[in-house]
N, C-alpha and C positions, 0 to 999 in steps of 0.2 A: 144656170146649168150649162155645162160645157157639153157641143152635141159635137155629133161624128159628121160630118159634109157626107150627101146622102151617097153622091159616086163612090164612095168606099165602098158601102154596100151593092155595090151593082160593078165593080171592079170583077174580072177575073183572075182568079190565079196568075194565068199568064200576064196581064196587062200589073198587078203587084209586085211582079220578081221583077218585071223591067224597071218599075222605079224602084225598084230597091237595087237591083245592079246600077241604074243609070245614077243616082244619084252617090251611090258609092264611089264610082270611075270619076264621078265631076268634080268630088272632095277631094279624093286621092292620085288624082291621076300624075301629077307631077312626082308626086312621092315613089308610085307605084311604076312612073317609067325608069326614076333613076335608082330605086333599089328595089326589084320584083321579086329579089327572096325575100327580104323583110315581109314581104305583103302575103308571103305564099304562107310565111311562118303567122302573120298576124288574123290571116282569116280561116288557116287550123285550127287556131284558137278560139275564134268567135263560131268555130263551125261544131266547137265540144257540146253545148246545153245553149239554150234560149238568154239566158244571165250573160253569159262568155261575148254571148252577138250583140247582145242587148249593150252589152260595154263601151264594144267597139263599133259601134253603128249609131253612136250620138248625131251625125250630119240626118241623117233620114229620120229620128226622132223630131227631130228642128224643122225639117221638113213637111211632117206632119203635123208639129203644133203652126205652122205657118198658114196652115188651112183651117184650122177651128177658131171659132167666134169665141173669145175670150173675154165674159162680164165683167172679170173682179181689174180689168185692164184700163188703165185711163191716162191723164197725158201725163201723170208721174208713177204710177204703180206699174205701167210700162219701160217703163227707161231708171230700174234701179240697178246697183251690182247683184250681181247674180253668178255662183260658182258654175254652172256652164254644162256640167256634167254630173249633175248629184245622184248617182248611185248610191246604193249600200255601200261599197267597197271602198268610197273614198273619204272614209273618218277615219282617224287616228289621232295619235298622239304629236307632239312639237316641246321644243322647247323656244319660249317666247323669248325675244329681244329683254329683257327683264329675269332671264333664268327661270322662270317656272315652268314645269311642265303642264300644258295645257291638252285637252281632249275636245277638237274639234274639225271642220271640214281640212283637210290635206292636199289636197289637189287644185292647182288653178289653171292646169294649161288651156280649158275652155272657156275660164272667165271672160265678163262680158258685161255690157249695159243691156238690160231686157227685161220682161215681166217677168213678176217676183213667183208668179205661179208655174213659169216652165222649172223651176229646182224643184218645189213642191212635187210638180204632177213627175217630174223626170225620177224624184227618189219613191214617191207611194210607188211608183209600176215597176219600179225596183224591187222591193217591198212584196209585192205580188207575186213576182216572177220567183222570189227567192224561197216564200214561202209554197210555192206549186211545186216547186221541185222537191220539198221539204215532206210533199204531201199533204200540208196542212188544206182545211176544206175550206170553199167560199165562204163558210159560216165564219171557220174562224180570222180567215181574210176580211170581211166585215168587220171583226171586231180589233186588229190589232189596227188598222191601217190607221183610224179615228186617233187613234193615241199617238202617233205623232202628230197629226195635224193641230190637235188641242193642244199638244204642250206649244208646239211654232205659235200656233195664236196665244195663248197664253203670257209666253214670255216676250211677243214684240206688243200685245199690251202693258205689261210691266215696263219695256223702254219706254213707251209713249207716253206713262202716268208718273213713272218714278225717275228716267234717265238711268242713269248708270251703265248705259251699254258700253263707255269705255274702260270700267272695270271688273261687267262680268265674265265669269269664263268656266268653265266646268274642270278644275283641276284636282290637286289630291285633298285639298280640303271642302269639297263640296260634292263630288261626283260617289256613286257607290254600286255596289254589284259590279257586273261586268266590267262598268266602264272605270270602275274604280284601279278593278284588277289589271288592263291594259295601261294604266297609267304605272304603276306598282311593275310591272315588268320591263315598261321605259324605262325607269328612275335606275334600275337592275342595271344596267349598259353603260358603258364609257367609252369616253373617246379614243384611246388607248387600245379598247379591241376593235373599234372601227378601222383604224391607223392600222394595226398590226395584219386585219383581214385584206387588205387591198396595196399595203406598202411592206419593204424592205430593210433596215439598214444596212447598208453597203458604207464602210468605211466610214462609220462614224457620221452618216446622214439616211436621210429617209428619201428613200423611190419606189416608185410604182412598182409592181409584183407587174411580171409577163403573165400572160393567161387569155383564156378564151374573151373574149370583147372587148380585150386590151391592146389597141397598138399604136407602134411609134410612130412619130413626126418626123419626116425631114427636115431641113433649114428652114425652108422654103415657109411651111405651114406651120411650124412652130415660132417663125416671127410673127407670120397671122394671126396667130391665137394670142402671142404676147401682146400685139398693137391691140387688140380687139382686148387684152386684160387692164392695158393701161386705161382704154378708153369706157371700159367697165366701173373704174375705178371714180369715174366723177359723177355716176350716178346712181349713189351713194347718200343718201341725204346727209347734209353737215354734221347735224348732231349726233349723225352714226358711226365716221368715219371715225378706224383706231387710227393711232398713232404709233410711228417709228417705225418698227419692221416688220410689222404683222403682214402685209402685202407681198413681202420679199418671195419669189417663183423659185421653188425649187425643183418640181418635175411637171411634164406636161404628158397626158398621153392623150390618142383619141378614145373613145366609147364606145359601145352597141349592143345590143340584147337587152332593150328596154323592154317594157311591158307591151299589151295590146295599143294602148292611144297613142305611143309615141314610136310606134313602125317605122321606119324609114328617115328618122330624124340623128341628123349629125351630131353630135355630142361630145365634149372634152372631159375631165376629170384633171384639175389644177390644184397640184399642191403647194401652200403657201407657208411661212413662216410660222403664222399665228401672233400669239401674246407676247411668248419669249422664246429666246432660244434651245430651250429645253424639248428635247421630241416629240414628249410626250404633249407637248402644246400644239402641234402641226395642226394645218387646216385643211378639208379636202375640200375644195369647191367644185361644184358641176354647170359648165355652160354648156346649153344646151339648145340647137334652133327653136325656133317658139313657132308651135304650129298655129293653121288657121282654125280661128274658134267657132265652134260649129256654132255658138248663134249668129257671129258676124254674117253668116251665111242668108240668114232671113231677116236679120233687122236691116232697114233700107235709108236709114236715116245718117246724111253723110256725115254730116258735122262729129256725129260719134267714130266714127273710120276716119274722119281726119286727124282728130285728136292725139291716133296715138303714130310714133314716127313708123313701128315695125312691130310682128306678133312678140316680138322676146319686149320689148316696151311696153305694149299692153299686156301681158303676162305679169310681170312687174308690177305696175300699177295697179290692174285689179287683185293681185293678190294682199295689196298696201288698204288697198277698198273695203276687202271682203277679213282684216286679219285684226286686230289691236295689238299692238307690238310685234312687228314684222322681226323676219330677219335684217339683223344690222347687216348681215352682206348681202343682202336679196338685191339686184338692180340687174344690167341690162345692157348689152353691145351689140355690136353688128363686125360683120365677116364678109367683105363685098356687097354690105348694101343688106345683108339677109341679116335678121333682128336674134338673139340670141340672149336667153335669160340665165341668171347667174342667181346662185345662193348655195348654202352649204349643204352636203352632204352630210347630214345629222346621225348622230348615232340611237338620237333621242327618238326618231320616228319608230310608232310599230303600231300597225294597222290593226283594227276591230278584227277578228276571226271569227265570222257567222258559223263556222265548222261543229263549235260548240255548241252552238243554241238552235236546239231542232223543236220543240213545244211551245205552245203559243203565249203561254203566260214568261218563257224565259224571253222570248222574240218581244214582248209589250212592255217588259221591264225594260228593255233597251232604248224602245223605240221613243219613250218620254224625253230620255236625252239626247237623242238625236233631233227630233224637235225644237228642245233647246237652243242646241249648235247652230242648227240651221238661222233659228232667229236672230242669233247673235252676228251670224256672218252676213247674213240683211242688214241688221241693222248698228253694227260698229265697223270703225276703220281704225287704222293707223293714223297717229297723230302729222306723219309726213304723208297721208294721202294727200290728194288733191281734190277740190271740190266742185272743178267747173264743171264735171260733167252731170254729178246729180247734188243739186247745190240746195237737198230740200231734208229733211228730215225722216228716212224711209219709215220708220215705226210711225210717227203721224199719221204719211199718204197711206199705208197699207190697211190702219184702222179705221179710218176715216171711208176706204173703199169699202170696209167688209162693216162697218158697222151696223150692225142690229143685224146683217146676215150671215154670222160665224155660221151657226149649225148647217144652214146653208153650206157653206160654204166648204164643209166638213163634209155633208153629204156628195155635194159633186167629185172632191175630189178621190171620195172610197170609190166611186161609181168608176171616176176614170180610171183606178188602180187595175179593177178588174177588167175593163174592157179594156185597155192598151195592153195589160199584160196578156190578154189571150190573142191581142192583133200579130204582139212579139213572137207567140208561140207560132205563129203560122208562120212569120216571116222567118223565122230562124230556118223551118222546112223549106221554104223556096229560096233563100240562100243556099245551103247546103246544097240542092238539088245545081245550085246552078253553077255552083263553086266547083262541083265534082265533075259536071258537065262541060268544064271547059269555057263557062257562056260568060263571065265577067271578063272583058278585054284588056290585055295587058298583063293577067296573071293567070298562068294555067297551072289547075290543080296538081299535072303532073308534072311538076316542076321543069316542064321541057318549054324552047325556047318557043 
């Protein structure tokens, strides 16, 4: 059983908003000195419902699991790949290095080596938060949260007995309901309207559209971006790299107006060649700085932070870790020394919409394949991962930890869905409270200096 460390309960108000400011400010604070609107716009956001904060306050999640006695954790079932930040919000759709469309985790900018149960406990309290807002009651919060965790143990016992975690995947031949239909809406998109939403033809070539979070480069930093393209360019694994023109730089702009996690992070959008010369084959790529991964924050063990050169490297790599058939452009550069990760802006993406499924039985039909996902992304890589850092078999060590205490295992983690999710609800009100009040350093609610 996973317990709460008893000073939680005996924390005040006031002494919880300071660590939630304080460890806010110590995640963010270089971000938050060099662009203070980004942060003013990014914790508006988290300051909308409990879910919104819950998003963007993955470093204080990690923080908190940094203090709990962790059973099912030992000296491999601690140090596997792990997606970093498993919410609800970060499944969707991809299209694999192999062309199929696949329905699984999306997101890696928190990827990381760590215990396979901070994904778990980080997406059930997801799960909770999502259904409290929904209305749904503890009763039926009991009952849905159990359904993913059985499917997750379910299918990393099927890796461990039968293998195949390098060929399974939840795509259009095997996924159904919901998850079927977000796939089925991918397939709907092309590349061609992706092209046309963000680019031009001027004279018989294609460039970037001007507009809101689009702007130009000087000489100066549009050499930087090309040295840092070229240098992008070799890490690449062999067997991925095209051939002849597909590389060729046709427009470069810079970015901004990312989502909630990626606040204050620099960003390019690189139009390349492609396959052929034909337009409608253009490529858009996004490099993008790689930020610090909230578990890096509490795993202490160096050898894993030596490993990688810079966050757009480890970005990179665990996303190779945590994918089977990566993107063929997915790799990695640096800009002064700063790491920055590179892959394509996909037309093929489109994320799960919980907006539809407000009932518990539509919320448990999903949650089975999300379970799924989840085990797959434990337990396969890409055939160009690397293996020094977890050089063990994760589906083995995970079963091997929870053996004969699944139901267990099932039961702590409902337990924590509900008790972290109402720790979130209080913490969303003492942020807020302190957001409005001026009390986080460095960004003031009122947008004044």
């Amino acid at each position: 059983m996973i317990t709460f460390p008893e000073s939680w309960g005996t924390q005040t108000p006031e002494q919880r908003q300071e660590r939630i400011v304080t460890t806010l400010v110590e995640a963010f604070a270089d971000l938050m000195e060099a662009n203070p609107s980004a942060f003013r716009t990014k914790f508006r956001k988290m300051a909308a419902d409990p879910f919104a904060f819950y998003r963007g306050s993955a470093c204080l999640f990690f923080a908190d699991m940094a203090q709990l006695h962790d059973p099912w954790a030992d000296e491999r079932t601690s140090r596997v790949w792990i997606q970093g930040d498993l919410h609800a919000e970060n499944f969707g759709t991809y299209m694999d290095g192999q062309g199929r469309l696949i329905f699984d985790v999306n997101d890696f900018d928190e990827a990381y080596v760590g215990h396979f149960t901070w994904d778990v406990q980080r997406f059930v309290a997801s799960i909770a938060l999502l259904a409290w807002q929904k209305a749904l009651s503890d009763d039926d919060i009991a009952h849905i949260v159990p359904r993913y965790v059985r499917a997750y143990i379910d299918q990393v016992r099927h890796f461990a007995t039968h293998g195949e975690d390098d060929v399974f995947s939840l795509g259009l031949d095997n996924a159904d309901g919901v998850i079927h239909d977000v796939l089925q809406q991918a397939r709907m998109r092309s590349r061609v309207s992706l092209l046309d939403s963000v680019t031009v033809i001027d004279g018989y070539e294609r460039r970037f559209r001007e507009g809101t979070g689009v702007r130009r480069l000087d000489d100066s930093e549009r050499a930087q971006v090309l040295a840092a393209f070229e240098r992008y360019q070799q890490t690449i694994p062999y067997d991925k790299r095209y051939e002849g023109i597909a590389y060729t730089v046709k427009d470069i702009v810079g970015r901004s107006g990312f989502g909630i996690g990626s606040a204050g992070l620099p960003a390019y959008n690189i139009l390349i060649e492609g396959y052929t010369q034909a337009l409608d084959n253009d490529i858009v790529l996004s490099m993008k700085q790689g930020n610090v991964a909230a578990p890096s924050r509490v795993v202490t063990e160096q050898r894993i932070a030596d490993y990688f050169e810079h966050h757009g490297h480890r970005t990179a790599e665990s996303q190779r870790a945590l994918q089977a058939h990566a993107d063929p452009l997915l790799g990695h550069t640096d800009i002064d020394g700063v790491g920055f990760v590179v892959a394509e802006l996909s037309p093929y993406n489109s994320d799960l919409d919980w907006g539809e499924l407000t009932e518990p039985d539509e919320i448990t039909a999903v949650l089975g394949d999300l379970g799924r996902a989840t085990a797959k992304a434990h337990c396969v890589s890409d055939a160009d991962s690397d293996r020094t850092l977890v050089p063990f078999q994760t589906e083995q060590a995970i079963m091997e930890r929870l053996g004969g205490h699944e139901e267990e295992f099932v039961a702590a983690m409902t337990r924590f869905a509900h008790d972290y999710a109402a720790n979130v609800r209080e913490d969303h009100r003492l942020f807020v409270e302190a957001f409005r009040n001026n009390a986080i350093p460095g960004v003031h609610s009122s947008g004044s200096a």
